[in-house]
mmCIF file as Biopython writes it, N, C-alpha, C and O atoms, coordinates in Angstrom:
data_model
#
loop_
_atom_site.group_PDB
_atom_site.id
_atom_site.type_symbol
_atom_site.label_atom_id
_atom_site.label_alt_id
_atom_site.label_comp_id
_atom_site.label_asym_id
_atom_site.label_entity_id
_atom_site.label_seq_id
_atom_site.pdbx_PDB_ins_code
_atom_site.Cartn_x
_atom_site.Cartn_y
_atom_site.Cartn_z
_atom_site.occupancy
_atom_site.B_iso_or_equiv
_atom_site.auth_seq_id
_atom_site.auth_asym_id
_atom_site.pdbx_PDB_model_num
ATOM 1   N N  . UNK A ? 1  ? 247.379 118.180 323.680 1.0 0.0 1  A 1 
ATOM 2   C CA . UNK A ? 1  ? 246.749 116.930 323.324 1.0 0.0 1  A 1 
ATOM 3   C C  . UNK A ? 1  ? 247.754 115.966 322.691 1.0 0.0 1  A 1 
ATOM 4   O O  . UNK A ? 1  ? 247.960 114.786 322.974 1.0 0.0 1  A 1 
ATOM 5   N N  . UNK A ? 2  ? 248.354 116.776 321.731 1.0 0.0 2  A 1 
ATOM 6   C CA . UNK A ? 2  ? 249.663 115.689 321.364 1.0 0.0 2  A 1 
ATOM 7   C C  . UNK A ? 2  ? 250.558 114.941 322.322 1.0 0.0 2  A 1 
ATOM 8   O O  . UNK A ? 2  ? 250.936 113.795 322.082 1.0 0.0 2  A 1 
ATOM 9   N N  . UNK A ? 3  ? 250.969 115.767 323.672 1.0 0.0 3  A 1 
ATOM 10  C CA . UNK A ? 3  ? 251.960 114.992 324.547 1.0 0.0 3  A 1 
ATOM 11  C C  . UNK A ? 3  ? 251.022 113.841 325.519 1.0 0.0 3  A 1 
ATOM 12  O O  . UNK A ? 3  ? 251.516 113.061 326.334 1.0 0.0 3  A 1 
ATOM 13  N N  . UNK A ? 4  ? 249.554 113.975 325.190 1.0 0.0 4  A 1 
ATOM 14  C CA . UNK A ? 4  ? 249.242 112.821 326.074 1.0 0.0 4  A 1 
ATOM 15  C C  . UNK A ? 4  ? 248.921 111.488 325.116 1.0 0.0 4  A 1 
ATOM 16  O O  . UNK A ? 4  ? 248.993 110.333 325.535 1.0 0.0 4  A 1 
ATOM 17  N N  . UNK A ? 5  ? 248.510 111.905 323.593 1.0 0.0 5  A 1 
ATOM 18  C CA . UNK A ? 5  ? 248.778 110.758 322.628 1.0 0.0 5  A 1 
ATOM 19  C C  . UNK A ? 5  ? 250.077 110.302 322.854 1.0 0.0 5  A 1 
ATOM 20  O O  . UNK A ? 5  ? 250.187 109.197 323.384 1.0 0.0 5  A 1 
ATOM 21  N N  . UNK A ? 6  ? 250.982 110.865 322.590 1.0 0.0 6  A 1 
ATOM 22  C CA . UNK A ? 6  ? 252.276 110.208 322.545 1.0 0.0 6  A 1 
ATOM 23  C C  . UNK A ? 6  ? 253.025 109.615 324.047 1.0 0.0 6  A 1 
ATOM 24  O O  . UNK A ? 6  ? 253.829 108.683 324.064 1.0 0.0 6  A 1 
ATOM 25  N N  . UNK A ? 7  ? 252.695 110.161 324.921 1.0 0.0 7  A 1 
ATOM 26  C CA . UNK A ? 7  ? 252.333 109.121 325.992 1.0 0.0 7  A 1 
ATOM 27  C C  . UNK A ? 7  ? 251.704 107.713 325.789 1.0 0.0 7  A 1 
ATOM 28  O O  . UNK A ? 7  ? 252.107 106.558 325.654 1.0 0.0 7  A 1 
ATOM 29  N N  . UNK A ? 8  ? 250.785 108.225 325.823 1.0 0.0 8  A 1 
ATOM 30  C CA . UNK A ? 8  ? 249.524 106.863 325.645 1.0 0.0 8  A 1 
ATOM 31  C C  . UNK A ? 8  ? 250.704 106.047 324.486 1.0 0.0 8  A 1 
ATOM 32  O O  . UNK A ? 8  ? 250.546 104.828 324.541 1.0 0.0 8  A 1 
ATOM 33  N N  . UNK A ? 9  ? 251.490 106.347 323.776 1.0 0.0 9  A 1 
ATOM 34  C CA . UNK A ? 9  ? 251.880 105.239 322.786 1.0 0.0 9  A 1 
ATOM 35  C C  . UNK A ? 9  ? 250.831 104.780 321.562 1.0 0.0 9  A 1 
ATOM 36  O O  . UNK A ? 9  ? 250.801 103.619 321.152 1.0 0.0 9  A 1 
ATOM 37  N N  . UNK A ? 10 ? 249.972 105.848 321.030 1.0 0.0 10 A 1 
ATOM 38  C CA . UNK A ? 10 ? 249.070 105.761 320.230 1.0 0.0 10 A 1 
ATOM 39  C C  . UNK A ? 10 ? 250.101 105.966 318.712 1.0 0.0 10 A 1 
ATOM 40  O O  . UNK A ? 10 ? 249.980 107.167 318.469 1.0 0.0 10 A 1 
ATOM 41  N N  . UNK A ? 11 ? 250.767 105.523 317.928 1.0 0.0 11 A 1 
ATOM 42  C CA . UNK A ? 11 ? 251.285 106.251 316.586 1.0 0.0 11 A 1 
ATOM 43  C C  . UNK A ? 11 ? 250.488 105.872 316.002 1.0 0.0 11 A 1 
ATOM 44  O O  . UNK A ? 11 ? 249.862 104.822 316.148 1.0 0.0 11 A 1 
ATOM 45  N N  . UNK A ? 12 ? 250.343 106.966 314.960 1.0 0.0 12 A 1 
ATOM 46  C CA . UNK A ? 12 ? 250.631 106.775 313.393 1.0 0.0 12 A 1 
ATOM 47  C C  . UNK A ? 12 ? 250.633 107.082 312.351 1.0 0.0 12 A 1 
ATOM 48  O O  . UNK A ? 12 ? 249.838 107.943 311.975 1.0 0.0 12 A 1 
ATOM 49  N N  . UNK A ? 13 ? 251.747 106.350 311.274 1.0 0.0 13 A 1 
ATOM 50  C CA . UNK A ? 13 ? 252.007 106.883 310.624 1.0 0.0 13 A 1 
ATOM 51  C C  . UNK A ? 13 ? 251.452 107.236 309.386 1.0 0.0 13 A 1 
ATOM 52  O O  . UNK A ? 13 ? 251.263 106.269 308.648 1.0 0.0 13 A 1 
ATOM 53  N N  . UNK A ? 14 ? 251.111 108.411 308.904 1.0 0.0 14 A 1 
ATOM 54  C CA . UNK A ? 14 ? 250.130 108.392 307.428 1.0 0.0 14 A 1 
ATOM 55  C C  . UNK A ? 14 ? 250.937 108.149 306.301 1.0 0.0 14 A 1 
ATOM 56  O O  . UNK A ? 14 ? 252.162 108.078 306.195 1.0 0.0 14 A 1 
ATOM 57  N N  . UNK A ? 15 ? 250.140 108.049 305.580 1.0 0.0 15 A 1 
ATOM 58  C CA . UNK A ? 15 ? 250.618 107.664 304.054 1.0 0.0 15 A 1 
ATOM 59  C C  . UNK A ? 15 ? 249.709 108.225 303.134 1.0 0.0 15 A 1 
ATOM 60  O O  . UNK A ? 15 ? 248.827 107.662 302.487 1.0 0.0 15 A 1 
ATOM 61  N N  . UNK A ? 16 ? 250.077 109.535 303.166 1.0 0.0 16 A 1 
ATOM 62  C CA . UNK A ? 16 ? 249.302 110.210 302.239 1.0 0.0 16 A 1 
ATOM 63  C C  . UNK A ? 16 ? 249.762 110.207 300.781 1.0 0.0 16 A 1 
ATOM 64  O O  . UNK A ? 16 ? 250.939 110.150 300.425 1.0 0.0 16 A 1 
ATOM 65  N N  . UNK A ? 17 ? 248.185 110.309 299.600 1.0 0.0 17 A 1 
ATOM 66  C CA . UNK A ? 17 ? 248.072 109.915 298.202 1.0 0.0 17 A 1 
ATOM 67  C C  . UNK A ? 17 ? 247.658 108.260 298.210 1.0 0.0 17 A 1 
ATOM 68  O O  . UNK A ? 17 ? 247.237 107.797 297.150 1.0 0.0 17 A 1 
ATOM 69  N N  . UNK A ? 18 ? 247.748 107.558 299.143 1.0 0.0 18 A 1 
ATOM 70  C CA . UNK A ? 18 ? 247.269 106.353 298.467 1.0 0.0 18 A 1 
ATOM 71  C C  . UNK A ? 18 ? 245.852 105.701 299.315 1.0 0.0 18 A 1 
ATOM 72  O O  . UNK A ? 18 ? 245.782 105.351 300.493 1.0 0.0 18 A 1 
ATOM 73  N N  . UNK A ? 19 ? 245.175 105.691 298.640 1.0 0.0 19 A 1 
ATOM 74  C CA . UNK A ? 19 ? 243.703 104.857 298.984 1.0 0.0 19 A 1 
ATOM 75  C C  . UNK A ? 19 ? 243.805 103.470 299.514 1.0 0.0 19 A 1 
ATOM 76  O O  . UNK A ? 19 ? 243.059 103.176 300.448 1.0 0.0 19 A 1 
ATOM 77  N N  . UNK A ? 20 ? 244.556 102.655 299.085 1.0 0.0 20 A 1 
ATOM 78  C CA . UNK A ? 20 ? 244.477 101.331 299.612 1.0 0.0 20 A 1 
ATOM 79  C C  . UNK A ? 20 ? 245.684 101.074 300.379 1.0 0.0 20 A 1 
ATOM 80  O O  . UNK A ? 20 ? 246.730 101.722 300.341 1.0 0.0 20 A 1 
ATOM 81  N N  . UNK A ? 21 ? 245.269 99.498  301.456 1.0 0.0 21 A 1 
ATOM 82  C CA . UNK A ? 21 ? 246.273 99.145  301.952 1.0 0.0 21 A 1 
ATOM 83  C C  . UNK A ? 21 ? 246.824 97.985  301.521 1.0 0.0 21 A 1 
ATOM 84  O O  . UNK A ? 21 ? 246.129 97.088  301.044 1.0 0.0 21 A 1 
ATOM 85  N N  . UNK A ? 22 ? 247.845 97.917  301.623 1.0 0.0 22 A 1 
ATOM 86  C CA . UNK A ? 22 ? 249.077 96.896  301.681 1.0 0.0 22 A 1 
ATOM 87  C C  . UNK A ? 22 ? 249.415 95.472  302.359 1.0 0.0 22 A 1 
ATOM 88  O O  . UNK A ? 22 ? 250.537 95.308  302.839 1.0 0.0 22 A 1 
ATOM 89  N N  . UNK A ? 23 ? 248.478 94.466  302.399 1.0 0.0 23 A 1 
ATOM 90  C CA . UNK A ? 23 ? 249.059 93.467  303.518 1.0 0.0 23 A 1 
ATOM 91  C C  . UNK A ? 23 ? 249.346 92.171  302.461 1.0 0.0 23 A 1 
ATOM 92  O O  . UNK A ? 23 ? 249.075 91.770  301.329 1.0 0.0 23 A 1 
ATOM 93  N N  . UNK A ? 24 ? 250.203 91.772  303.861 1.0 0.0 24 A 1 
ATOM 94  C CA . UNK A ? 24 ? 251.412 90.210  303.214 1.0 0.0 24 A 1 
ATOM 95  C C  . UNK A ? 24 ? 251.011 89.713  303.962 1.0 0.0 24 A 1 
ATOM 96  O O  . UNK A ? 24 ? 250.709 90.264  305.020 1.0 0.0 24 A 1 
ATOM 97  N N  . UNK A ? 25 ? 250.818 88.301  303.698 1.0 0.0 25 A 1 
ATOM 98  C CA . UNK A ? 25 ? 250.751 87.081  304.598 1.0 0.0 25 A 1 
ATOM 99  C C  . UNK A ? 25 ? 251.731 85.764  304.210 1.0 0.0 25 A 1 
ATOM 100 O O  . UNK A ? 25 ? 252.111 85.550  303.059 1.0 0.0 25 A 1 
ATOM 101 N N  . UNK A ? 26 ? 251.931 85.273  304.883 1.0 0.0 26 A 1 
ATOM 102 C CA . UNK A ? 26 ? 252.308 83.795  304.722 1.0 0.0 26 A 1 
ATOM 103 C C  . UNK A ? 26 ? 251.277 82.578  304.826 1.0 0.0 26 A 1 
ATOM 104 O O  . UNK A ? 26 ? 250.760 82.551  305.942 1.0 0.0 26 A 1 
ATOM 105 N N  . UNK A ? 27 ? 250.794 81.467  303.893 1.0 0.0 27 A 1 
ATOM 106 C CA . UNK A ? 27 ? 249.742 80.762  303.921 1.0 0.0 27 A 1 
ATOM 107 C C  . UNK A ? 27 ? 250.566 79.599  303.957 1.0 0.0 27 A 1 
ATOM 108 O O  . UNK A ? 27 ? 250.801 78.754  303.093 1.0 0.0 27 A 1 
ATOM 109 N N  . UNK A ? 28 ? 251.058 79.764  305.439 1.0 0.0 28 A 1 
ATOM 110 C CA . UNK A ? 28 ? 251.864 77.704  305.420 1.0 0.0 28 A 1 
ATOM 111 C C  . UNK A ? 28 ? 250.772 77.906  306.529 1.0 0.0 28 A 1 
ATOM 112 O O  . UNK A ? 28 ? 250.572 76.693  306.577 1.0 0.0 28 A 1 
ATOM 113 N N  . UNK A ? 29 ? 249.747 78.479  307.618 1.0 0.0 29 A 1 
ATOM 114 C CA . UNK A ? 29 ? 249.283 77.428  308.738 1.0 0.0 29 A 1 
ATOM 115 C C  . UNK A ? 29 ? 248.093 76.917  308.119 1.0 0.0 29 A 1 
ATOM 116 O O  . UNK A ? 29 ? 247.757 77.100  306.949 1.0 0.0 29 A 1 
ATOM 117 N N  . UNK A ? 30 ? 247.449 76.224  309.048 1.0 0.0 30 A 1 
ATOM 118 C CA . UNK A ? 30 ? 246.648 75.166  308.550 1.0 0.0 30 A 1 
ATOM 119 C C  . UNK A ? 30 ? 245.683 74.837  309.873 1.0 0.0 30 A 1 
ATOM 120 O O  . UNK A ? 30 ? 246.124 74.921  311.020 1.0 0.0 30 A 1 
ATOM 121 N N  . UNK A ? 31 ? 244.148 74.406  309.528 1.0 0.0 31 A 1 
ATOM 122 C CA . UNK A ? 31 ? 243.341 74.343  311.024 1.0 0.0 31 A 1 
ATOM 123 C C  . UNK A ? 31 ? 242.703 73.591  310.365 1.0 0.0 31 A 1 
ATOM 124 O O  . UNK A ? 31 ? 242.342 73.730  309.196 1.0 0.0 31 A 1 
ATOM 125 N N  . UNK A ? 32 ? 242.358 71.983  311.705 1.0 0.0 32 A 1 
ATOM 126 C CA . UNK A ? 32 ? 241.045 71.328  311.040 1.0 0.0 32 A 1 
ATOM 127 C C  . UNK A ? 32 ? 239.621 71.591  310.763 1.0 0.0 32 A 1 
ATOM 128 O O  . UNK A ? 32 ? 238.891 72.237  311.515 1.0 0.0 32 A 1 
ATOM 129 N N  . UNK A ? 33 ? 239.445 71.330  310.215 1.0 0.0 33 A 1 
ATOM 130 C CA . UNK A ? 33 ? 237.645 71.651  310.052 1.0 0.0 33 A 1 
ATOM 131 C C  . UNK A ? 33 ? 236.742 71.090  311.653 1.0 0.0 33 A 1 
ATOM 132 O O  . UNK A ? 33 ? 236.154 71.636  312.587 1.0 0.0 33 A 1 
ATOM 133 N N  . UNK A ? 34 ? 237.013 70.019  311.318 1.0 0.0 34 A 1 
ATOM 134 C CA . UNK A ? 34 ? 236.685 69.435  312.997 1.0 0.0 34 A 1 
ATOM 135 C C  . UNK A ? 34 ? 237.823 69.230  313.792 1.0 0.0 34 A 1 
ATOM 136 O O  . UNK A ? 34 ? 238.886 68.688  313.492 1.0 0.0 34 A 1 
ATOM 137 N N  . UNK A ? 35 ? 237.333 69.908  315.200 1.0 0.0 35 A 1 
ATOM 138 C CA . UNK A ? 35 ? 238.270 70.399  316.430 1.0 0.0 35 A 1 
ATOM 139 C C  . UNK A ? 35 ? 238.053 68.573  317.001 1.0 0.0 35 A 1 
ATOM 140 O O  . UNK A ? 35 ? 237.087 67.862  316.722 1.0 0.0 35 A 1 
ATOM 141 N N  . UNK A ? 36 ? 239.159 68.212  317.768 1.0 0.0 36 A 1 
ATOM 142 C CA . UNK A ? 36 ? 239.153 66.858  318.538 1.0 0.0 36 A 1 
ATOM 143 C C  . UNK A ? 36 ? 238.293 66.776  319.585 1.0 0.0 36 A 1 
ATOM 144 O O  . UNK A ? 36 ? 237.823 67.844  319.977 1.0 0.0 36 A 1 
ATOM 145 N N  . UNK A ? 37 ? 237.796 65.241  320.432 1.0 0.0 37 A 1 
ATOM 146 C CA . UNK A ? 37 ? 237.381 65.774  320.831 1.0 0.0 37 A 1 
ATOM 147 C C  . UNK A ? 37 ? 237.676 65.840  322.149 1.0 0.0 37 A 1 
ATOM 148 O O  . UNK A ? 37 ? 236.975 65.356  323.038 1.0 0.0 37 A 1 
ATOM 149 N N  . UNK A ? 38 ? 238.444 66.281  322.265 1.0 0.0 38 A 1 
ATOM 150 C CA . UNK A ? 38 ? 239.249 66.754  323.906 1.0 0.0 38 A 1 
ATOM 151 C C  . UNK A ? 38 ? 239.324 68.372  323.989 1.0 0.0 38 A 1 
ATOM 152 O O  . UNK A ? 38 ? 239.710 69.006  324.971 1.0 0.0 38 A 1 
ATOM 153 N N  . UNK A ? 39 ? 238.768 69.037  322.460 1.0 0.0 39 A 1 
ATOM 154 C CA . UNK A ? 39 ? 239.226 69.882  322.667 1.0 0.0 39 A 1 
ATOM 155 C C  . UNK A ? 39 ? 238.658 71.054  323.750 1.0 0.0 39 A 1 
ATOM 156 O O  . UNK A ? 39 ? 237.779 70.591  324.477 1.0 0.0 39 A 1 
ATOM 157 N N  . UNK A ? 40 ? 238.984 72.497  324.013 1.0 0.0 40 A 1 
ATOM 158 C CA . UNK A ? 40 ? 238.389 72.947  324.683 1.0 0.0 40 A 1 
ATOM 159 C C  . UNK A ? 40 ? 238.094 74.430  324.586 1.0 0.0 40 A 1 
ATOM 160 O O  . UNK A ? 40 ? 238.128 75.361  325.391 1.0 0.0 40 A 1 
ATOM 161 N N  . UNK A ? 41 ? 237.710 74.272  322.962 1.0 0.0 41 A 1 
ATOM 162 C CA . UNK A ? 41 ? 237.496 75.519  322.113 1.0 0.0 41 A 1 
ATOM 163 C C  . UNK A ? 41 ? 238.626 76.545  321.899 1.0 0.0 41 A 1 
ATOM 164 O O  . UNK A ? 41 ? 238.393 77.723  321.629 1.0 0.0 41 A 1 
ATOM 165 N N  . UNK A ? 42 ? 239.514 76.176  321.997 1.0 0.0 42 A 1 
ATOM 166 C CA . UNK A ? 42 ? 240.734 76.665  321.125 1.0 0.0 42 A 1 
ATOM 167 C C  . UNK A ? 42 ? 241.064 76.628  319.924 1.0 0.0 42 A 1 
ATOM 168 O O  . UNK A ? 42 ? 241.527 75.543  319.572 1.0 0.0 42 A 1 
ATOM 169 N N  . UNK A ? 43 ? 240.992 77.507  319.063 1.0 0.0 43 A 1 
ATOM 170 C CA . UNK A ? 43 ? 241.716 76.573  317.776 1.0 0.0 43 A 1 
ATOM 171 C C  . UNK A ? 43 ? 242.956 76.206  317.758 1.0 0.0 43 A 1 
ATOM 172 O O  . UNK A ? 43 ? 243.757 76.765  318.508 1.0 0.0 43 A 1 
ATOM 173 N N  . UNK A ? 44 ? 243.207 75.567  317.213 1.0 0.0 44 A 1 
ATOM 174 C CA . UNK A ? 44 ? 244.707 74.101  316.542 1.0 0.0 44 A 1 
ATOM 175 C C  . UNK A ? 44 ? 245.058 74.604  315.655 1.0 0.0 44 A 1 
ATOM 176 O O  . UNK A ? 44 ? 244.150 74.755  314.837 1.0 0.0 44 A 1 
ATOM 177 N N  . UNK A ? 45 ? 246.318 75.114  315.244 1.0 0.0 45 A 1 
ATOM 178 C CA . UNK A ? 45 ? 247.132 75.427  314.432 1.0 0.0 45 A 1 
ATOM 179 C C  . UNK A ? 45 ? 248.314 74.810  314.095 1.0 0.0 45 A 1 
ATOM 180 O O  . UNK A ? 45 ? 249.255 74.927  314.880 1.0 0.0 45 A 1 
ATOM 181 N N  . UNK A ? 46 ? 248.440 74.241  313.188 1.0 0.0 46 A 1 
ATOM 182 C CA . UNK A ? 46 ? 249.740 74.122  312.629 1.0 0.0 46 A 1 
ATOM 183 C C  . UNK A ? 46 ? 250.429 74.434  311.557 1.0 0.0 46 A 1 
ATOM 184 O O  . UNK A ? 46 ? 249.878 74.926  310.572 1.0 0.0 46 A 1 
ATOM 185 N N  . UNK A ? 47 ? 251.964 74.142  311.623 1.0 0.0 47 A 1 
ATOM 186 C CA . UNK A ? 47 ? 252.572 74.818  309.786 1.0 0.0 47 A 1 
ATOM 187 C C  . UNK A ? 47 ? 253.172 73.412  308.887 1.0 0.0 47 A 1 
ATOM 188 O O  . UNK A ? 47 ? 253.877 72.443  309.169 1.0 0.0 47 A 1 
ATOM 189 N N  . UNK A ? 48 ? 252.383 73.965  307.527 1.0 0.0 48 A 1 
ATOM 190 C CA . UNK A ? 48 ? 252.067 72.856  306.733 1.0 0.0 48 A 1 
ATOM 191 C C  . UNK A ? 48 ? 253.309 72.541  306.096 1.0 0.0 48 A 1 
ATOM 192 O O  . UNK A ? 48 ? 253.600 73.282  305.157 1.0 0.0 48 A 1 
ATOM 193 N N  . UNK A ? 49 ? 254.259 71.458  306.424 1.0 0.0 49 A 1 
ATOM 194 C CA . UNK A ? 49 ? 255.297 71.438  305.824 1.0 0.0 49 A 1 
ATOM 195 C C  . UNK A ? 49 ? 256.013 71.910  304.245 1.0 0.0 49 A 1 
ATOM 196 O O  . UNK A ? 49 ? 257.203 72.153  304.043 1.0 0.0 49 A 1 
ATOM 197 N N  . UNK A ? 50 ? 255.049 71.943  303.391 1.0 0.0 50 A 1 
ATOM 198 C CA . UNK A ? 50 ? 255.149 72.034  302.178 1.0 0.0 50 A 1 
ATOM 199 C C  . UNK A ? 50 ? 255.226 73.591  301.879 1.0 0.0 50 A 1 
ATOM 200 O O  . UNK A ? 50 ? 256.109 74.297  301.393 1.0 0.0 50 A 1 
ATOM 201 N N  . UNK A ? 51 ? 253.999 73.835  302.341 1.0 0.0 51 A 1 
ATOM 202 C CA . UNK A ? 51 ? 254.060 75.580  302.554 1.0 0.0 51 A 1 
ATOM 203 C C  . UNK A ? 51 ? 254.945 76.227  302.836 1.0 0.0 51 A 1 
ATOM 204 O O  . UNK A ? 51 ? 255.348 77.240  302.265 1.0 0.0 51 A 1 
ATOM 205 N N  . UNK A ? 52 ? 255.584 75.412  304.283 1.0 0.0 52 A 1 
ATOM 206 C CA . UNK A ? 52 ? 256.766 76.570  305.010 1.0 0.0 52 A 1 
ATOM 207 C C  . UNK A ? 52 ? 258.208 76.335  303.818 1.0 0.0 52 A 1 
ATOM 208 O O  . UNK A ? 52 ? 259.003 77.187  303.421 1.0 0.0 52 A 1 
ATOM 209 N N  . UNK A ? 53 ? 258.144 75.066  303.533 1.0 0.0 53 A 1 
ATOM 210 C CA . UNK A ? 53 ? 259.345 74.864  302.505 1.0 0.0 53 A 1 
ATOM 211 C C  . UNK A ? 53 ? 259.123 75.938  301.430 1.0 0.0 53 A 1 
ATOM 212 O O  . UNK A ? 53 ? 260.071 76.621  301.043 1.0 0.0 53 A 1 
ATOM 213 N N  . UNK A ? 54 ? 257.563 76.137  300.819 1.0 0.0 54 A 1 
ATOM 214 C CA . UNK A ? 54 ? 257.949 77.315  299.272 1.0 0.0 54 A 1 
ATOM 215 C C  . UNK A ? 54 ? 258.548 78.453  300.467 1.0 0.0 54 A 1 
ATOM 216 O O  . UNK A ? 54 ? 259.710 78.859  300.470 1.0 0.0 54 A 1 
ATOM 217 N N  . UNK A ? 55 ? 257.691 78.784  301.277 1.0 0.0 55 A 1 
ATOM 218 C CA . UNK A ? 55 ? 258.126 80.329  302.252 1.0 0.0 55 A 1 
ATOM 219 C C  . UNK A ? 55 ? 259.412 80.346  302.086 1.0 0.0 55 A 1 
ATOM 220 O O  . UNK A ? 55 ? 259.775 80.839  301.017 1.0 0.0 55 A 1 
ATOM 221 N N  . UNK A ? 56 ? 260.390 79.895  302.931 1.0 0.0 56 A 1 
ATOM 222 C CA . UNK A ? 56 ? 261.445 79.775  302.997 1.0 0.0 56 A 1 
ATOM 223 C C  . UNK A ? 56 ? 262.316 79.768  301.701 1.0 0.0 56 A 1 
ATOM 224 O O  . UNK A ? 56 ? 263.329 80.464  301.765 1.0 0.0 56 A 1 
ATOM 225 N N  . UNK A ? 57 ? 262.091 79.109  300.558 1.0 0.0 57 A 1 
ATOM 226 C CA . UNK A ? 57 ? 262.538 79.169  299.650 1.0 0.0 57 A 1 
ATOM 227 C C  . UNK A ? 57 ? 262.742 80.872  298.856 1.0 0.0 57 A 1 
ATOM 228 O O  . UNK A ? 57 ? 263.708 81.486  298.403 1.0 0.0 57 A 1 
ATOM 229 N N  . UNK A ? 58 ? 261.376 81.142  298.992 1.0 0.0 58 A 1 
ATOM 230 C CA . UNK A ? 58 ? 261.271 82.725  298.731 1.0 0.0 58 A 1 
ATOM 231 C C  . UNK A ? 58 ? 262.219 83.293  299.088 1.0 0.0 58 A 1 
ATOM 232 O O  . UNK A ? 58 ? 263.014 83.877  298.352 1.0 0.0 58 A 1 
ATOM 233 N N  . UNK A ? 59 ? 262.302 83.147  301.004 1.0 0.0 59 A 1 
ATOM 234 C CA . UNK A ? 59 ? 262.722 84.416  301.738 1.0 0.0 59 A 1 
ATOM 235 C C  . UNK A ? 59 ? 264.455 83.901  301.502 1.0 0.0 59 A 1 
ATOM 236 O O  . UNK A ? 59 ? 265.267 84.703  301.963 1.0 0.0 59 A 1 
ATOM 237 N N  . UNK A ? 60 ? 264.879 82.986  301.013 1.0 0.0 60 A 1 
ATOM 238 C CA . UNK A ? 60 ? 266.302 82.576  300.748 1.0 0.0 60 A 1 
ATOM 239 C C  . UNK A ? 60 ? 266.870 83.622  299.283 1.0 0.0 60 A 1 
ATOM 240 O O  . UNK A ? 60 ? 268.028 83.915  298.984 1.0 0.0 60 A 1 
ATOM 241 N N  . UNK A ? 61 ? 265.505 84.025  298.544 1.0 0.0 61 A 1 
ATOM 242 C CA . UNK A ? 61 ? 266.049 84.605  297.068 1.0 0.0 61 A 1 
ATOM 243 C C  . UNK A ? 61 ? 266.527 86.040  297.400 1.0 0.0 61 A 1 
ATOM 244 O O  . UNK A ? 61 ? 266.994 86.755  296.513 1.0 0.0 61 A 1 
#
């Protein structure tokens, strides 16, 4: 059973002793409240200049 998981490309890895998980984000994108109206139910994303400047600043330290 193991060589057809690892086929399939299924991992993963445990992390045993700890109960919770771990996630990071970056909060520079940005979406309007109201979509245009051309739109065609996609959402619109963009990166908020100010935001990406602290990001970057971080990832420079």
């Amino acid at each position: 059973m193991l060589d057809r998981l690892l086929r399939a490309g299924h991992y993963l890895v445990p992390l045993y002793g700890k109960s919770a998980t771990n996630v990071a984000y970056w909060d520079q994108y940005r979406h309007t409240e109201k979509l245009p109206s051309n739109a065609i139910g996609i959402d619109y994303w963009w990166t908020d200049k100010e935001a990406e400047a602290h990001v970057n600043q971080y990832l420079k330290q």
